[in-house]
N, C-alpha and C positions, 0 to 999 in steps of 0.2 A: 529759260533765262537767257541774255542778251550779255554777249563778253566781246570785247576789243580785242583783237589779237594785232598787236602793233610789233610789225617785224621791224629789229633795230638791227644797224650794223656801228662801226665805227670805224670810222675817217683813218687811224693808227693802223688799223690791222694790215696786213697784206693777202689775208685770205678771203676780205671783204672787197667786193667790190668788183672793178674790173681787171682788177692781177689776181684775181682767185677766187676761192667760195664758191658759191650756187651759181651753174650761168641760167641765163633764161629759159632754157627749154625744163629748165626743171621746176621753176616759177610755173610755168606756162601748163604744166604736167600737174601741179599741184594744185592753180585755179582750179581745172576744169576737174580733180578729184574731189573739191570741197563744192564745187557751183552743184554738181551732178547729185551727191548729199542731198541738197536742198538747204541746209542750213545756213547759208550766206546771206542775209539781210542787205550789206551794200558791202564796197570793197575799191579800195583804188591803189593804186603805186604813187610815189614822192619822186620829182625828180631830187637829181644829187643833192647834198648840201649846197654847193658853191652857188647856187639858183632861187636862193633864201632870201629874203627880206625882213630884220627885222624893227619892229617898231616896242619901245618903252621911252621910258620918261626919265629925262638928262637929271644929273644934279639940280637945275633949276628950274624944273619942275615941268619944262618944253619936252612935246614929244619928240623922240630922235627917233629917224631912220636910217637904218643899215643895212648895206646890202654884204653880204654872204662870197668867201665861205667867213667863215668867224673861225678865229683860232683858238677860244678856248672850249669849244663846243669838238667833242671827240665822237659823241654817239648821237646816232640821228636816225631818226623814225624814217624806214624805206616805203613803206607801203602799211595799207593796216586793212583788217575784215572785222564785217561787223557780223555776229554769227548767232544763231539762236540753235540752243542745245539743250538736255536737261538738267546737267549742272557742270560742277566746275571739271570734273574728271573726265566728261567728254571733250572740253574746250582744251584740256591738258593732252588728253588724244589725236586734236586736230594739228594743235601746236609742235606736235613731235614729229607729224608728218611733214612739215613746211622744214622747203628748204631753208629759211632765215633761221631756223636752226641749228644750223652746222656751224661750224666752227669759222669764227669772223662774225658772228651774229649771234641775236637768241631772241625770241620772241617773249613778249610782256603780254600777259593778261589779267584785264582789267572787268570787272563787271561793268555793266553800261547801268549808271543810277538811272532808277527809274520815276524822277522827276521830271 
């Protein structure tokens, strides 16, 4: 089965980000322990929030565009892997290995519909 593992941080925290939390070499350590698995489907990094664009539809009815960072937006998707596993308690396995799980982060899993 196919699950998202979408590492989130938020913007508030101080142990997110670049005053603290996971530095890169531990990202970097945890790619190539989950690529090397085999169970990686695709995978990529987000940059910061402030690099956002977004688009919805104003009170009358015009699409608007915004560009970032947004202030009422605290948590934001860093990166995500698209991972194929046998079920959900291995993806809960993979997830506790990733550094987006420390403290200033936690990772969301999501099955991928299969539509």
């Amino acid at each position: 089965m196919k699950y998202a593992l979408l590492l989130m941080g938020r913007i508030d925290d101080p142990n997110c980000g670049a005053d603290g939390g996971p530095n890169p070499e531990e990202f970097f350590a945890f790619d190539q322990e989950i690529t090397d698995a085999g169970v990686v489907v695709s995978s990529f990094a987000l940059e910061d929030p402030e690099h956002a664009v977004k688009v919805e539809t104003g009170a009358d009815g015009d699409r608007v565009v915004s560009s970032g960072p947004f202030a009422e937006v605290q948590e934001f998707v860093g990166g995500t892997y698209i991972i194929e596993v046998a079920d959900v308690d291995e993806a809960i396995s993979w997830a506790k290995r990733s550094p987006g799980s420390k403290p200033g982060g936690h990772v969301e899993i999501r099955p991928v519909a299969p539509y």
